[in-house]
N, C-alpha and C positions, 0 to 999 in steps of 0.2 A: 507567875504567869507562864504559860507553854511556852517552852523554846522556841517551837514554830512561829506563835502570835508574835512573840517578840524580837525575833528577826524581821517579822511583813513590816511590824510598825515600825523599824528601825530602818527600813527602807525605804517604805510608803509615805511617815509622815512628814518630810518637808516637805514633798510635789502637792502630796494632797492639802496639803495647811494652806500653800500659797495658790491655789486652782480655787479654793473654797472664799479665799480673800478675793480673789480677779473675780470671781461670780458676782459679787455681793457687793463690791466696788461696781462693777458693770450695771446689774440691774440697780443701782442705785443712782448713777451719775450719768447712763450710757445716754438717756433722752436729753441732760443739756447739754450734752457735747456739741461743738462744729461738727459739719461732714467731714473734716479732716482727724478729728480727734476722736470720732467715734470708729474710724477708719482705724486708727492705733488700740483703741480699747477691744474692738473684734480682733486683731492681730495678736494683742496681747493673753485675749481669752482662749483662743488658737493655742497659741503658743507653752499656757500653761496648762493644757488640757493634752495635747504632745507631752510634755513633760511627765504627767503623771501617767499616761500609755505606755510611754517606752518605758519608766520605773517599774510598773505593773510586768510589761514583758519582759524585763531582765530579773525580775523577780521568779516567773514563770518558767524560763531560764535554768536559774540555778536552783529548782525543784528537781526530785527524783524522780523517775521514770513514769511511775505510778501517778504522783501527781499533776504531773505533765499530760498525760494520759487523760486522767479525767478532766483536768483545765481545758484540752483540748476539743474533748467530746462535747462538754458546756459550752464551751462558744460557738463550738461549728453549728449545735440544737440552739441555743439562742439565735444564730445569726439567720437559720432557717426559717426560726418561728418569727423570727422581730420582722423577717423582710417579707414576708408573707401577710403576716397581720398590716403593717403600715401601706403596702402597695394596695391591699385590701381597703384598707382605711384613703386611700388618695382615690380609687375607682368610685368608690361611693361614695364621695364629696364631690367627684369628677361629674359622675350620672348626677347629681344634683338628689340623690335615693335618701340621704342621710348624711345633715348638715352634722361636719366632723370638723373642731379646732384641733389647728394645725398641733395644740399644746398635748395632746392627747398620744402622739406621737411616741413623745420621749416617756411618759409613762409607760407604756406598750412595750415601749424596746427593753427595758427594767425590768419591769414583771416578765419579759423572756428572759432574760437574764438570770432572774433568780427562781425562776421555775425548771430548767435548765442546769441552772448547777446544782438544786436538789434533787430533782431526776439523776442524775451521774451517781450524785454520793447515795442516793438510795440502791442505785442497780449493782456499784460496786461495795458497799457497806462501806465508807472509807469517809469519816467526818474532820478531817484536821487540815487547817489549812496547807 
């Protein structure tokens, strides 16, 4: 395996293991909770989705210049494009123009995400994490 893969997953995979369990716990049990316990299960899903942000960023971090660079161009063009598309997407549910679930959202914000960090690595030729 690349050096590189296997330093991200040597970073990445306990936040992401336990973010992927709080998900999956959550949409599984979150509707018979009390308001009090569903109130900790959102704090909790919070809390390991920070978890894997700030792992992701300290990762980002301790990249080189280059890949810092392009990480950085992909987010700033995902963040443009996600905030764009979903403000778009809440004016047209808004106008009542075109009934939009709200779930449609977080796909949108994804596919900026990864259209965005393939635009970077195409413009600079540069494919390693």
């Amino acid at each position: 395996m690349n050096s590189l893969l296997r330093r991200y997953a040597r970073r990445l995979w306990l936040p992401t293991t336990v973010m992927l369990v709080v998900v999956v716990l959550f949409l599984r049990y979150a509707r018979e909770l009390s308001p009090a316990g569903k109130l900790i299960a959102a704090a909790a899903l919070l809390a390991s989705y920070a978890w894997t942000g700030w792992a992701e960023f300290r990762h980002m971090q301790l990249m080189d210049e280059m890949r810092r660079r392009l990480e950085m161009e992909a987010m700033v063009l995902a963040f443009i494009a996600g905030t764009g598309i979903v403000l778009g997407m809440f004016f047209l549910n808004a106008l009542k123009l075109v009934a939009m679930p709200f779930a449609a959202a977080p796909m949108a914000l994804f596919g900026c995400y990864v259209l965005a960090q393939l635009w970077a690595r195409l413009r600079y030729r540069y494919w390693s994490l």
